[in-house]
LOLOMI-195978 format. One line per field, with one value per residue: residue in three letters; z, y, x of N, C-alpha, C, CB in turn; chain. Coordinates in steps of 0.001 Angstrom, whole numbers, plus 524288, in hexadecimal, padded with zeros to 5 digits. Glycine has a CB too. Example, Ala and Ser with C-alpha at 12.3 -4.5 7.8 and 13.67 -1.06 7.14 Angstrom:
2
code <- c(Ala,Ser)
nz <- c(81E78,81BA8)
ny <- c(7E9C6,7F736)
nx <- c(83386,83232)
caz <- c(81E78,81BE4)
cay <- c(7EE6C,7FBDC)
cax <- c(8300C,83566)
cz <- c(81E78,81EBE)
cy <- c(7F31C,8001E)
cx <- c(83390,83264)
cbz <- c(82356,8165D)
cby <- c(7EE87,7FDAA)
cbx <- c(82C2C,83704)
unit <- c(A,A)
***
This chain:
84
code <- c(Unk,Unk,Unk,Unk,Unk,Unk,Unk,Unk,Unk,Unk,Unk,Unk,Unk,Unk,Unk,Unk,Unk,Unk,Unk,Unk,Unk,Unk,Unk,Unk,Unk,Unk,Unk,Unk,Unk,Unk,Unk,Unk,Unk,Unk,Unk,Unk,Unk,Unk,Unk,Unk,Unk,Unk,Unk,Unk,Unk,Unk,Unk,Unk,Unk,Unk,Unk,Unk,Unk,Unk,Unk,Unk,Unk,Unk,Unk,Unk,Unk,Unk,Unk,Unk,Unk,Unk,Unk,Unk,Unk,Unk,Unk,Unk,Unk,Unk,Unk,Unk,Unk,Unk,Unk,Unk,Unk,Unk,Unk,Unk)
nz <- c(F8920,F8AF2,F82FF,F85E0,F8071,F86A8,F818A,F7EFE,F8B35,F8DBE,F8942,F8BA7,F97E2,F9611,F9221,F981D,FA169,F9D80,F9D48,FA6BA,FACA6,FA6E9,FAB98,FB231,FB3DC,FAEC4,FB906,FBEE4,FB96C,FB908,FC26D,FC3F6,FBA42,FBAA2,FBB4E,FB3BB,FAADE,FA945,FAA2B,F9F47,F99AA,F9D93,F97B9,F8DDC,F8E3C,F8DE0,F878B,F7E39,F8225,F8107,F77B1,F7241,F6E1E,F721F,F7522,F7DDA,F8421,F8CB6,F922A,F8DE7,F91D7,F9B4C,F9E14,F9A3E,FA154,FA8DC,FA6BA,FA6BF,FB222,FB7C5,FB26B,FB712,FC1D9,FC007,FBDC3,FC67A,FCE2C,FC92A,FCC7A,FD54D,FDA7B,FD54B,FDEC3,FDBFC)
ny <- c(C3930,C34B2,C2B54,C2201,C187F,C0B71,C0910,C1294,C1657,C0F52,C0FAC,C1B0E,C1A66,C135F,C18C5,C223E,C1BAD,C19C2,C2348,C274F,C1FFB,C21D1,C2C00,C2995,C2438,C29F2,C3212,C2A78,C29FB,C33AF,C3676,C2FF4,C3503,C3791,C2D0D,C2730,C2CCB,C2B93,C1E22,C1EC3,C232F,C1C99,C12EB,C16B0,C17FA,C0CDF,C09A8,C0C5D,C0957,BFF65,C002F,C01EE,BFF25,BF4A6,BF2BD,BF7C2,BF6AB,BEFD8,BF8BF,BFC15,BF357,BF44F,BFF58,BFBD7,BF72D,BFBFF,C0636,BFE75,BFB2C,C06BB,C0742,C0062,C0451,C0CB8,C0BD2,C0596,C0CD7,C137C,C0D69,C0B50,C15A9,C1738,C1037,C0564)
nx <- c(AC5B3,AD251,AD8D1,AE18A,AEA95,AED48,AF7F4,AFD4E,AFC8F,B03EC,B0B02,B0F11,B1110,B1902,B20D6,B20B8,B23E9,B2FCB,B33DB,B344B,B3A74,B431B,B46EF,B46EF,B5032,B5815,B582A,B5DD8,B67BF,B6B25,B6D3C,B76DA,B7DF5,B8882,B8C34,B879F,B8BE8,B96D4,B962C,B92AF,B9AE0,BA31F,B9FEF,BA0F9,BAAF2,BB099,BAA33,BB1DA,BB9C5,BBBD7,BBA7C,BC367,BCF3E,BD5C9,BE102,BE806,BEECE,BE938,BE523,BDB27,BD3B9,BD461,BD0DD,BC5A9,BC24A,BC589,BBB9C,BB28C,BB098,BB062,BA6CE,BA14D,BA23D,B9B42,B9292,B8FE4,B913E,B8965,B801B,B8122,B7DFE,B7361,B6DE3,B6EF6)
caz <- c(F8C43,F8887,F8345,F862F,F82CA,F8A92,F8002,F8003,F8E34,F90FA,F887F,F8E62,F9B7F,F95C1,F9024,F9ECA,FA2DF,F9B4F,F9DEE,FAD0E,FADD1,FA389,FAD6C,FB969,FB2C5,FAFF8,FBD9B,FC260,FB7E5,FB91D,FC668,FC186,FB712,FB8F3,FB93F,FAE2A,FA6B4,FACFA,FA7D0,F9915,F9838,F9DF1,F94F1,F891D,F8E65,F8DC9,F7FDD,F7C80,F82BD,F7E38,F6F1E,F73B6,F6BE2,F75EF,F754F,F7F56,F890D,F929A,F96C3,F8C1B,F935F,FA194,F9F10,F98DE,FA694,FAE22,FA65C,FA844,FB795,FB756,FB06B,FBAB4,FC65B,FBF87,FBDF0,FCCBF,FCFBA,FC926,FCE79,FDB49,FDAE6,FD6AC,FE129,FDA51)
cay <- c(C36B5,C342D,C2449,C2102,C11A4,C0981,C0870,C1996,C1715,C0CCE,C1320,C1F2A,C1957,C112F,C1FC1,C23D3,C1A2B,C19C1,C27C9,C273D,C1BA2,C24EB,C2FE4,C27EB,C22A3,C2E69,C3325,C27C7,C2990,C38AC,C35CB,C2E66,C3812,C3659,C29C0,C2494,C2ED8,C28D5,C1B04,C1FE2,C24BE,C1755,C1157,C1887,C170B,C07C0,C0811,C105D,C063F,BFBDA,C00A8,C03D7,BFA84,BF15D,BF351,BFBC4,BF3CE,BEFC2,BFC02,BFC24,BEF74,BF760,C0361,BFAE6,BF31E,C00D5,C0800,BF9CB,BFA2B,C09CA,C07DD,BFD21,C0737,C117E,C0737,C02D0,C1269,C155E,C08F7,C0E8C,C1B80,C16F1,C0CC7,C0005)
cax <- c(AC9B4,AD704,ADA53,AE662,AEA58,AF0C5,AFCC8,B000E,AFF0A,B0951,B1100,B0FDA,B13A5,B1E4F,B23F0,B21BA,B28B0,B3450,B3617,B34DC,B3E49,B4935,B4541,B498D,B5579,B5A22,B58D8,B61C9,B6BA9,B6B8A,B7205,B7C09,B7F4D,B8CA5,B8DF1,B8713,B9025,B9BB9,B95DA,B92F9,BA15D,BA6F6,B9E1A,BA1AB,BB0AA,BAE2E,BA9B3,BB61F,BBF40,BB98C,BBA4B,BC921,BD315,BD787,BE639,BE800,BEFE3,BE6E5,BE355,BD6A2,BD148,BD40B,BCD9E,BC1EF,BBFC3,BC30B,BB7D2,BADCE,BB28C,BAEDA,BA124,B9E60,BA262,B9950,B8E51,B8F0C,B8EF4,B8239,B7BD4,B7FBD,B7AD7,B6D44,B6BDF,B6DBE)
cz <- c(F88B3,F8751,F821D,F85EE,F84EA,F87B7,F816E,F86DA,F90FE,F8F2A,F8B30,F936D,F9B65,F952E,F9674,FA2B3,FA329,F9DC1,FA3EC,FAD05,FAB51,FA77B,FB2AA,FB6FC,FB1F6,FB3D7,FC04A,FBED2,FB8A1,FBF8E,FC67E,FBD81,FB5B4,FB81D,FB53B,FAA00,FA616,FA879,FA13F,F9751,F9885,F9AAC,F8F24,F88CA,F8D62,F89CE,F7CC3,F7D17,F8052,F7799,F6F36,F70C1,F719B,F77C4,F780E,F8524,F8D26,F944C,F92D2,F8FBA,F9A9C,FA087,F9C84,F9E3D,FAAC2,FAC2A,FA6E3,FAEE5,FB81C,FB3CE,FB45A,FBFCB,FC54B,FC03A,FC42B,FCEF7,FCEE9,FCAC2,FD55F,FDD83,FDA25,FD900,FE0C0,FDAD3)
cy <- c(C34C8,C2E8F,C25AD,C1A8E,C0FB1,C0938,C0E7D,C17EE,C1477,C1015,C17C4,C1FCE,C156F,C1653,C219E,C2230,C1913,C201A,C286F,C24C0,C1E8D,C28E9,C2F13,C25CD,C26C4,C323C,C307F,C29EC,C301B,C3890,C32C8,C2EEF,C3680,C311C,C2485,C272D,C2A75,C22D7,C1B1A,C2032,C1F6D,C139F,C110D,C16DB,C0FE4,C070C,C09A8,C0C2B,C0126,BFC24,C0113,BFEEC,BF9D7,BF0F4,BF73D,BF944,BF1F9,BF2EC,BFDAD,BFAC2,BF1F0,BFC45,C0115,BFA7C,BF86A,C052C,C02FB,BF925,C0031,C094A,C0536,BFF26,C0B8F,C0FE9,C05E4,C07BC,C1414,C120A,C0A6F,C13AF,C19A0,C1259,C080E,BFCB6)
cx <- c(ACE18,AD7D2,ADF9D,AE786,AF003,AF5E8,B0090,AFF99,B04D4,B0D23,B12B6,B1222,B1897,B231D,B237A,B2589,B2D90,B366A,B35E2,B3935,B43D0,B4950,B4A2F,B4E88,B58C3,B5BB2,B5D97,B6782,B6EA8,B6EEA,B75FA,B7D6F,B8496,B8FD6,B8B99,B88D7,B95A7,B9A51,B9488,B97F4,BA4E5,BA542,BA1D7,BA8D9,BB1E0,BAF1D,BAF25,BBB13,BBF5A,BBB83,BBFCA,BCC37,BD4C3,BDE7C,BE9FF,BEC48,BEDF9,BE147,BDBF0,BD189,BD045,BD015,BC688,BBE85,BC0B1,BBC77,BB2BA,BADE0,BAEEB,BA7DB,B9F59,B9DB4,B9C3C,B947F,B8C08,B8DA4,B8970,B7D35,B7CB8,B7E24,B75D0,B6A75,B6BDE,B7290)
cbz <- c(F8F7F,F8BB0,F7E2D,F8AFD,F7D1D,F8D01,F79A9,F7D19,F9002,F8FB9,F8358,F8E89,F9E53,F9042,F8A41,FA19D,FA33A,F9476,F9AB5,FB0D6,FAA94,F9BE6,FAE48,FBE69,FAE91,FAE6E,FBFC9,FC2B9,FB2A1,FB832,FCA60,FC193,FB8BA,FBB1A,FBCC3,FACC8,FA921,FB677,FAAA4,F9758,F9D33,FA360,F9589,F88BC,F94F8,F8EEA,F7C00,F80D4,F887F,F7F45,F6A98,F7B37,F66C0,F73CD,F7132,F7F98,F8ABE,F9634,F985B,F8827,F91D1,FA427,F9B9F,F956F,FA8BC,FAF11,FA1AC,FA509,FB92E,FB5B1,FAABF,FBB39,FC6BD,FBAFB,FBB64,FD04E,FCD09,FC34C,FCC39,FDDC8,FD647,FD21F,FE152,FD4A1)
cby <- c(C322A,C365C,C1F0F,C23B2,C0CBD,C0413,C06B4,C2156,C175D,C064D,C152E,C20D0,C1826,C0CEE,C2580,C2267,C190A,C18A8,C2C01,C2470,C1531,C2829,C2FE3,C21CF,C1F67,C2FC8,C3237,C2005,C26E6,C3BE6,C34C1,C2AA1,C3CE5,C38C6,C28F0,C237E,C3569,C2801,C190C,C24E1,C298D,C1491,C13BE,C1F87,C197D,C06AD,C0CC5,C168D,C0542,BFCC7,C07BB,C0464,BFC17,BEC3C,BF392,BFE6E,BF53B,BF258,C0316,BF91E,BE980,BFA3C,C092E,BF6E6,BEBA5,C0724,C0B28,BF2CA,BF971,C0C27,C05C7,BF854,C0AA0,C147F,C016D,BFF9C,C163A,C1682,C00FB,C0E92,C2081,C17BB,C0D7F,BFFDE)
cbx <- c(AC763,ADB2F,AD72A,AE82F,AE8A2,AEEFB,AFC3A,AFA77,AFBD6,B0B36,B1191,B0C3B,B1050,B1E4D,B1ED2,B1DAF,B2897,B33AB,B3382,B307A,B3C5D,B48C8,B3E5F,B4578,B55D4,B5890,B546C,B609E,B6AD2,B6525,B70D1,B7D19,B7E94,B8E6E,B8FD4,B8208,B927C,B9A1C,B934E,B9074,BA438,BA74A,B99CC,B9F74,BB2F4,BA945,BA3EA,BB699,BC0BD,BB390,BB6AC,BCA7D,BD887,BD56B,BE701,BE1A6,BF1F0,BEB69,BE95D,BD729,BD534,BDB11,BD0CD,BC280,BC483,BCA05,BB88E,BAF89,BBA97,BB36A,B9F54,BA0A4,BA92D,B9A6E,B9161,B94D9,B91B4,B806A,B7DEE,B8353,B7C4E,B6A76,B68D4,B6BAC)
unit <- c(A,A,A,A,A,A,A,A,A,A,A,A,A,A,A,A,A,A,A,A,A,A,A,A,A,A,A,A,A,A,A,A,A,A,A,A,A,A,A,A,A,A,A,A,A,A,A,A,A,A,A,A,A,A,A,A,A,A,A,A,A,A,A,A,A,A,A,A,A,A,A,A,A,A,A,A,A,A,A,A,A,A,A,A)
***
């Protein structure tokens, strides 16, 4: 008969479970493909304006608060697609 102790099995069902739970997350995010692209890009655009010298008339500090306004639309979108 096979011994198996109780430590190889938790682990074994902690490793089970980690990978079910990445399984199903992936499922949700895989339908909102495009817009957790969408939020990487406004992200990345963010960091970009941000690092931007400030001397820009204004219009630096505007396009900061229109891409933080736009992440918060995209945000409210994918919380309404998966129900929440």
């Amino acid at each position: 008969m096979i011994q198996i102790s109780k430590v190889r099995l938790a682990v074994f069902a902690l490793v089970f479970a980690l990978c079910f739970a990445v399984i199903g997350a992936g499922t949700v995010l895989a339908a909102q493909n495009h817009m957790v692209n969408a939020r990487n890009y406004l992200n990345s655009a963010l960091s970009e304006l941000q690092a931007a010298e400030s001397n820009k008339g204004g219009h630096r500090n505007n396009a900061i608060n229109y891409v933080k306004e736009a992440l918060d639309q995209v945000n409210l979108g994918i919380q309404y697609a998966n129900g929440q």
